[in-house]
C-alpha positions as CSV (number, residue, x, y, z in Angstrom):
1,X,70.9,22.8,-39.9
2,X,70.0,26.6,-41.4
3,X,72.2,28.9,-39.6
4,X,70.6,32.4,-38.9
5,X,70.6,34.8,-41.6
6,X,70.7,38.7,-41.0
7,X,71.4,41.7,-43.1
8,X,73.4,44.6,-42.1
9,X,72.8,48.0,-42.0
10,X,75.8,47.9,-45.0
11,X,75.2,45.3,-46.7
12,X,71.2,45.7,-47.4
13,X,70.7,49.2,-47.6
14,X,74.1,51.9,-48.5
15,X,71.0,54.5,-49.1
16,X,69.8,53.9,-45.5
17,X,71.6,56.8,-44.3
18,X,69.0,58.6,-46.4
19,X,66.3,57.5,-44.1
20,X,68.2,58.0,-40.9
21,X,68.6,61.9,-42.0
22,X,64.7,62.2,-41.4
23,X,64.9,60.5,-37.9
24,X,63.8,56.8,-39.4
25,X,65.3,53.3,-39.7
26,X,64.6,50.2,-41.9
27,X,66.3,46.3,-41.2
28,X,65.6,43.3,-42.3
29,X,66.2,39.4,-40.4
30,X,65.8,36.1,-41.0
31,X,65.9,33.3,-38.5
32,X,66.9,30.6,-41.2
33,X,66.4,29.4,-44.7
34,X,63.0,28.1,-45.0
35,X,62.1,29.9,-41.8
36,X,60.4,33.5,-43.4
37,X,62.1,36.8,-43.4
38,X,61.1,40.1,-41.6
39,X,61.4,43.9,-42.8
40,X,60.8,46.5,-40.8
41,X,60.8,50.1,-41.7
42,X,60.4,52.8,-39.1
43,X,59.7,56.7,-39.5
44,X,59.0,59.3,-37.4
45,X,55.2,61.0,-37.4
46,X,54.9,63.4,-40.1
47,X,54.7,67.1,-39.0
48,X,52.6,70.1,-41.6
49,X,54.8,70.9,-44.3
50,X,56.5,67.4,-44.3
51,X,54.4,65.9,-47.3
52,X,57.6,66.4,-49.3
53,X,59.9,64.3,-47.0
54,X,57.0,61.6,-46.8
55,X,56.9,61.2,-50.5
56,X,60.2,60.7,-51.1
57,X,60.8,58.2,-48.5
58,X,57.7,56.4,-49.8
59,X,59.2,56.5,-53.3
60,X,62.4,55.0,-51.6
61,X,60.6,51.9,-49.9
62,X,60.3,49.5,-52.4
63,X,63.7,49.9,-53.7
64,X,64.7,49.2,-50.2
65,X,63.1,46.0,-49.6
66,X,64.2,44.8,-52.8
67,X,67.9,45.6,-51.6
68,X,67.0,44.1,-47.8
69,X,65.8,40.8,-50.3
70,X,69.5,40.6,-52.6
71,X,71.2,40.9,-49.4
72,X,69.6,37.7,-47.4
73,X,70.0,35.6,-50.5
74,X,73.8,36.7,-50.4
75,X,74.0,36.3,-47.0
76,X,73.2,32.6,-47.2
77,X,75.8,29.8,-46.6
78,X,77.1,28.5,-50.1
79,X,74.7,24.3,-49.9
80,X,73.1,25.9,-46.8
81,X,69.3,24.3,-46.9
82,X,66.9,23.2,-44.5
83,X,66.3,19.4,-44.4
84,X,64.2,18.2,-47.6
85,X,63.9,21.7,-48.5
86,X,65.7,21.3,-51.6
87,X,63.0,18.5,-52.8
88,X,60.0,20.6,-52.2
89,X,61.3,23.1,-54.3
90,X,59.0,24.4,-56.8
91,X,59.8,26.3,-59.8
92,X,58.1,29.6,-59.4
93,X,57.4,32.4,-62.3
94,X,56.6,35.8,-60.8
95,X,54.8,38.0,-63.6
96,X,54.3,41.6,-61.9
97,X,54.6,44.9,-64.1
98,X,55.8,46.8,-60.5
99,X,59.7,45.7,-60.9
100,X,60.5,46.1,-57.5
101,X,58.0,43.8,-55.9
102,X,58.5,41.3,-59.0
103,X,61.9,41.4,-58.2
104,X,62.4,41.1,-54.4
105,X,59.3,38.2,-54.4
106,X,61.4,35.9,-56.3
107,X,64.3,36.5,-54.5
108,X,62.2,35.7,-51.2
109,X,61.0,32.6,-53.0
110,X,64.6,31.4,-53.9
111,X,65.0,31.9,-49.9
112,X,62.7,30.0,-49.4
113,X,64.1,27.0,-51.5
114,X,62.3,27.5,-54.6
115,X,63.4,28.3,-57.7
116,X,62.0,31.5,-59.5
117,X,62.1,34.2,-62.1
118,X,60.7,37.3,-62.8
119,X,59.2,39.1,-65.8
120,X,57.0,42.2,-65.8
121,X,54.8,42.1,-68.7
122,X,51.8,39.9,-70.5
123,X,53.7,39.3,-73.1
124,X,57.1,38.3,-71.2
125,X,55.1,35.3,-69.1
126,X,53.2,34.0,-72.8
127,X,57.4,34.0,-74.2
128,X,58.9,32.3,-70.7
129,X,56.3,29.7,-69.5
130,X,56.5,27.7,-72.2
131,X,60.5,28.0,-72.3
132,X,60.9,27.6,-68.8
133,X,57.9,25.1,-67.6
134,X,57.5,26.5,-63.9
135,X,55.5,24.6,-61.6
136,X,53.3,27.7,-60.5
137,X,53.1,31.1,-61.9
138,X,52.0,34.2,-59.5
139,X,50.7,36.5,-62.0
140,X,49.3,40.1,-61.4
141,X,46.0,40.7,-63.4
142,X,46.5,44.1,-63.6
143,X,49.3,44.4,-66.2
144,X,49.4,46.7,-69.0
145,X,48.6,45.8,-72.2
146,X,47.6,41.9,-72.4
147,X,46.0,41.8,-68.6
148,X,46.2,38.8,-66.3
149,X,43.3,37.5,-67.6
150,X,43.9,37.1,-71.0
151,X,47.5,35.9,-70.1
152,X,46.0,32.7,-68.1
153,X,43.5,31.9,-70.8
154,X,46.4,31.4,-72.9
155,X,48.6,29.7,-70.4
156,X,45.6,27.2,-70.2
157,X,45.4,26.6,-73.8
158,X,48.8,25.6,-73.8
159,X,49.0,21.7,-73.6
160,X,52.3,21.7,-72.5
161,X,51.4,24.2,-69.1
162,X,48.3,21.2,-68.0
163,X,49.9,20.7,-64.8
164,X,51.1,24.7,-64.1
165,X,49.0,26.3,-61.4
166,X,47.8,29.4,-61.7
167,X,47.9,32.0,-58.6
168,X,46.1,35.3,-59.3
169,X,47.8,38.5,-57.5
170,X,45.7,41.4,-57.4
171,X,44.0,44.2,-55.2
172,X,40.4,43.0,-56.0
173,X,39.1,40.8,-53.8
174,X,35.5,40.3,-53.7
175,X,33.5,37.6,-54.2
176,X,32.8,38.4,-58.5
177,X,36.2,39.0,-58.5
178,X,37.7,35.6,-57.5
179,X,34.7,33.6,-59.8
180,X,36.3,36.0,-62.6
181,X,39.6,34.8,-61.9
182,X,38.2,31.2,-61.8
183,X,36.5,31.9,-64.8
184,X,39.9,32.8,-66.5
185,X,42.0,29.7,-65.3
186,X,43.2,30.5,-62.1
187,X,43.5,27.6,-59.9
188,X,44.0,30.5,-56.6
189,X,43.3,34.0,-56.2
190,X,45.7,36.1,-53.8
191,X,44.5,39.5,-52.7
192,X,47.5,42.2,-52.1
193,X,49.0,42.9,-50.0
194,X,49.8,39.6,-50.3
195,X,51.7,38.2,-47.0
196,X,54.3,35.5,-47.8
197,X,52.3,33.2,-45.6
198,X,49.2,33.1,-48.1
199,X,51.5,32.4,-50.5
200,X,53.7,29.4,-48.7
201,X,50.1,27.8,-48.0
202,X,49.5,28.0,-51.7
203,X,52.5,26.8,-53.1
204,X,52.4,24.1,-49.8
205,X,49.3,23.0,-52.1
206,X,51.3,22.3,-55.2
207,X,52.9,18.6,-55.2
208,X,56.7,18.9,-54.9
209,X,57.8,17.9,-58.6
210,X,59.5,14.4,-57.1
211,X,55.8,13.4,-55.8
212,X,54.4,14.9,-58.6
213,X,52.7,11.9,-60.8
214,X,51.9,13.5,-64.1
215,X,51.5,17.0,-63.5
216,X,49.5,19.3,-61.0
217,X,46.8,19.5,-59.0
218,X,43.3,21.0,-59.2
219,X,42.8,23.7,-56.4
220,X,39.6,25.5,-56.7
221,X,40.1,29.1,-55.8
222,X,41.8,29.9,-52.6
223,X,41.4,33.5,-51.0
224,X,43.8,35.1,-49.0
225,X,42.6,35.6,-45.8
């Protein structure tokens, strides 16, 4: 049985002190593998003349949560896992040019009991799908240079990625833009912020590769909420 998993104050965020100097707290808990994870960040109201103070703590959030992230995956039990999580694992390629969220995404995902990766560019996902041969790939369409888009066209006209499900991320959610995204080779279409529920009921979606009888499954296009 998954044990509860918390992070300290010391072990998730040595730059937490820098928060408490303005009066404000962050923490993150889990109650088990498999089980989600909560963050929560907490700052006083801003007063005039604080925009300064705001900014920086702002700038400091995401670099936080990516710390809260590394120190729940350390904090696991070494063969700790929640019965027949290990089998549903999927193998999950995070493609997000914002590093941070990239980042602490996979490292939820490997809490979860998958296994991911992350690369931050159009051109990183076209080198490691193929290589790797994930399951799923959650790919922001608004990255620099080659743009999600164009990145699942060519993930589709790879024979060997048939079976690879497609999950857009992005902030554009209407209607044109999911048939876009359809239009492209997405199989789902996530709008941000994207809660780690949406995207447990995706990849809930995607047979677990033991079940899996010649490759993936055809989704349609999912929205978020």
């Amino acid at each position: 049985m998954a044990s509860s998993v918390s992070a300290t104050r010391e072990q998730a965020w040595p730059q937490a002190v820098g928060l408490e100097m303005y009066g404000g707290c962050i923490s993150a808990e889990s109650p088990g593998l498999g089980l989600g994870s909560t963050f929560t960040l907490r700052l006083p109201l801003a007063s005039r003349g604080a925009a300064t103070v705001g900014s920086s703590l702002e700038s400091t959030l995401e670099s936080n949560l990516k710390a809260a992230a590394e120190a729940l995956v350390k904090a696991r039990q070494p063969g700790e896992a929640a019965d027949g999580l290990q089998s549903l694992g999927r193998r999950v390629l995070v493609v997000d040019d914002n590093v941070d969220a990239a980042d602490s995404l996979a490292m939820m995902l490997e809490l979860m009991g998958h296994e991911a990766r992350a690369v931050h560019d159009g051109a990183a996902a076209l080198q490691a799908a193929p290589a790797w041969r994930p399951d799923i790939v959650l790919l922001d369409i608004g990255l620099p240079g080659l743009n999600g888009y164009e990145v699942a066209r060519r993930l589709r006209a790879d024979p060997a990625l048939a079976g690879t499900l497609l999950v857009a991320l992005t902030g554009w959610g209407s209607e044109g833009d999911k048939r876009r995204s359809a239009e492209a080779g997405f199989d789902a279409h996530l709008t941000k912020p994207v809660a780690l529920d949406d995207v447990e009921a995706v990849l809930a979606r995607y047979p677990a590769p033991a079940l899996a009888a010649g490759g993936g499954t055809s989704l349609g296009v999912l929205a978020a909420r």
